[in-house]
N, C-alpha and C positions, 0 to 999 in steps of 0.2 A: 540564303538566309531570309528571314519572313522582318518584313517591313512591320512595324507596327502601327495600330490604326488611330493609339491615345499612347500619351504619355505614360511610361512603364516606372514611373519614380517612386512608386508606394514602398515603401520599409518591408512589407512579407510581399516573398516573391511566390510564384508560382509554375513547378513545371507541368507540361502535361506530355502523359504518356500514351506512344500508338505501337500495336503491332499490328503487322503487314504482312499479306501477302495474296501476288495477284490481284491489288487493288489501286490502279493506276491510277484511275478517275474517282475513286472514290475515295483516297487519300487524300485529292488535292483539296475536294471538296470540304474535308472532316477537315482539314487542316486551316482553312477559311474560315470556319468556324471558330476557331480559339487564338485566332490572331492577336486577340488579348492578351495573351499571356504573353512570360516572359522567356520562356525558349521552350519548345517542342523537340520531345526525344523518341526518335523512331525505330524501331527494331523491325528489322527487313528478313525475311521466313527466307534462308539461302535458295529452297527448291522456287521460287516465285518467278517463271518463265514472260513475264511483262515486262510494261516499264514502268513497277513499283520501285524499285532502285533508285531510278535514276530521276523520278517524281522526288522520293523521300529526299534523295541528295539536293535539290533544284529548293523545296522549301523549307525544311527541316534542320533545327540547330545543329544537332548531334543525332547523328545515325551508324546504325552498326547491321552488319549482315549476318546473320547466326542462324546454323545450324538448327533446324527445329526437334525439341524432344518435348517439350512440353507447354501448356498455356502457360502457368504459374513461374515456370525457367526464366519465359519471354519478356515476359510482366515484370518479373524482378531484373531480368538482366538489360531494363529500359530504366528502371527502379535506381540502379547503381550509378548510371549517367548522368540523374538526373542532382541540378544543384537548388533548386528552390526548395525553399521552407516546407512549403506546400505542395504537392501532386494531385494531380487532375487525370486520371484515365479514362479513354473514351478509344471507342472501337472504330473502325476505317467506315463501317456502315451506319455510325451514327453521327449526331450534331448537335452542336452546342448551342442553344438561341440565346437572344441577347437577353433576354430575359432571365436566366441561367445564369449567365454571364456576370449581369450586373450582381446575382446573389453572391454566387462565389468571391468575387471581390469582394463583399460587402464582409462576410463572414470572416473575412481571412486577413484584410487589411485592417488597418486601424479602427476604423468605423464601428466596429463591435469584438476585433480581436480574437472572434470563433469562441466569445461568451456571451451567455445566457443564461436567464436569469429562470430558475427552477422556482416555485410555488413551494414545494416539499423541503427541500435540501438547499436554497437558495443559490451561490454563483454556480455553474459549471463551465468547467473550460473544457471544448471539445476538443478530440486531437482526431476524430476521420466525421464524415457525414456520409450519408446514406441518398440515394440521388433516384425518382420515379424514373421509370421509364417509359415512352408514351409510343407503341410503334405500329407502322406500315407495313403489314403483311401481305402477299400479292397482289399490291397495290394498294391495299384498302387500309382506312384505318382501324384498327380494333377496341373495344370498347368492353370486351369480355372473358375473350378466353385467349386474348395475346398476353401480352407482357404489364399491362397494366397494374397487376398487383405488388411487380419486383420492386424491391428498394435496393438493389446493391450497393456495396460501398466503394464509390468512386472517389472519394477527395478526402484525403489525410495527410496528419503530418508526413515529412519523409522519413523524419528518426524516429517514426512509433508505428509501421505497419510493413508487414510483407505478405507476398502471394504464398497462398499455402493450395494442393491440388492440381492434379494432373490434366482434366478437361475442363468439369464448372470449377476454378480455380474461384478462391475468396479471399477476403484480404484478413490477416490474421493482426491483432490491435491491443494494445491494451488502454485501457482509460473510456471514459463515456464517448458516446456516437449519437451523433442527432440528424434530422431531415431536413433535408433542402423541402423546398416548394414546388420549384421549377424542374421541371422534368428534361431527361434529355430526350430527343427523337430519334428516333430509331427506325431508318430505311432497311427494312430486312428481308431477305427472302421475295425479290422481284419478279421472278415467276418458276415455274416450276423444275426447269433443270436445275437452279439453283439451290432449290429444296432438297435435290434427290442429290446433287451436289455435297451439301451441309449434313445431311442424314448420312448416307455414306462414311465422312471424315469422323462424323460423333461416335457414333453408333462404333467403327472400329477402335476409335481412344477409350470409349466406354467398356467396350468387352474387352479389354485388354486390360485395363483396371481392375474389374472387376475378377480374373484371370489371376494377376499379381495379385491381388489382397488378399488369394486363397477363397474366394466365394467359389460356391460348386454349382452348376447349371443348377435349374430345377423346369421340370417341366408344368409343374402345376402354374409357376410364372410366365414361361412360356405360352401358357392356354389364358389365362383371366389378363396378367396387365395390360396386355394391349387391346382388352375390352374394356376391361377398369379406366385408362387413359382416356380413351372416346369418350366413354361415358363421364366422365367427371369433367371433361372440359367441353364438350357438346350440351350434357344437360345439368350438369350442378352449377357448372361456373358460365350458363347460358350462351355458350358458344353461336347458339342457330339464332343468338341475336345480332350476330357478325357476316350474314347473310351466306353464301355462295363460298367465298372465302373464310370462312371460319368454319364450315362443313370438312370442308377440303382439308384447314389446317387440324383441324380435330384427329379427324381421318388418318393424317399423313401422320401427326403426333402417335397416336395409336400403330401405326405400321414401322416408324420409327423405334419404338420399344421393343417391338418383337425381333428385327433387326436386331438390335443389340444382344438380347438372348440368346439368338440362335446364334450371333457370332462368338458369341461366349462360350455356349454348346461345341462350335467347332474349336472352338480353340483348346479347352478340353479334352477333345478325341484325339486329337493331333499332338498332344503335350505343349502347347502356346509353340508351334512351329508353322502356322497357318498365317 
């Protein structure tokens, strides 16, 4: 059970949600991170041949070991466990600074109640917020063509959001959504087996997706996106001002799509038997 590091007496509580898998040491870390809160719920990937298990079990309120079919499954079946007001999702490769920290409380406990005050429409009461993301990509920090633009929605009620989608799973909401400030960190993609690692897992949930949905290859995609890709995040969204490493990630981004394609392609030939 996780020790806490202040007084958990605020009236809205908050869980937060992790899925797992093969992330031993990087559990433990993500999980130091939000010692804040008031119970951590872990969803453990059953194929995950470490000791993320028995990490998740050692700090973690509530853990369950499940079968993996989907992100959005995993996400909601951490979702179901969870008893706080409030949910906090964060991934095994990312962190929560204190900084963050103190917002989220701020927004959720008494102190402002997750209202604010609109100019237009005057009160609004938020029921999810939307969270920066700030990350380290083979080692380096990005400032361009990583993840800086994302605002996903990480922190919503629990009686008003679910995981909807198969790999970029999103949280589905009703009522307004507003922005945090504080961004979370995001240690990703440490060097490069791990890229060819991640690209590999996507890349087949992706063409398999798009396989089920009834989309039919196209080769004309096959030839332009993963040139389109390069170039929108190398020279639109200034990627070669991320030096060496954002070349590379541009790069790999671009070979990552075609990837997809072409497994789409086979999976097509094959009738989705591949």
């Amino acid at each position: 059970m996780i020790e806490p590091e202040e007084p958990k007496t605020n009236r809205v509580k908050i869980s937060v949600l992790i899925i797992a898998k093969n992330a031993g040491m990087l559990l433990r870390e993500c999980v130091q991170s939000v010692r804040w809160a008031h119970e951590v719920v872990v969803i453990v990937d059953d194929s995950s041949d470490d000791d993320t298990e028995a990490v998740a079990r050692e700090i973690a309120d509530r853990i369950v070991v499940r079968k993996f079919d989907d992100f959005a499954s995993q996400r909601n079946a951490a979702l179901e466990l969870a008893s706080g007001d409030w949910v906090f999702a964060i991934d095994c490769d990312e962190r929560a600074t204190a900084e963050l920290a103190a917002e989220i409380r701020s927004v959720t406990t008494g102190d402002h109640s997750s209202v604010t005050q609109d100019h237009t429409n005057g009160i609004v009461n938020y029921n999810g917020y939307r969270i920066p993301i700030q990350s380290v990509i083979l080692g380096r920090g990005f400032g361009y063509s990583g993840t800086q633009c994302d605002l996903p929605l990480r922190l919503f009620r629990r009686d008003q959001g679910r995981w909807t989608g198969k790999v970029h799973e999103t949280v589905a909401i009703e009522g307004p959504i507003g922005t945090l400030k504080n961004a979370i960190r995001h240690q990703t993609i440490p060097d490069m087996r791990t890229f060819l690692d991640k690209l590999n897992h996507y890349t087949t949930l992706e063409a398999k997706a798009r396989f089920a949905a009834g989309h039919r290859p196209s080769g004309i995609e096959l030839a332009l996106r993963p040139v389109w890709t390069f170039l929108k995040l190398y020279l639109l969204k200034q990627g070669f001002r991320d030096g060496t490493e954002g070349f590379v990630f541009c790069a790999m981004s671009g070979v990552s799509v075609a990837a997809r394609h072409w497994k789409h392609r086979e999976l097509a030939r094959s009738g989705g038997s591949t």
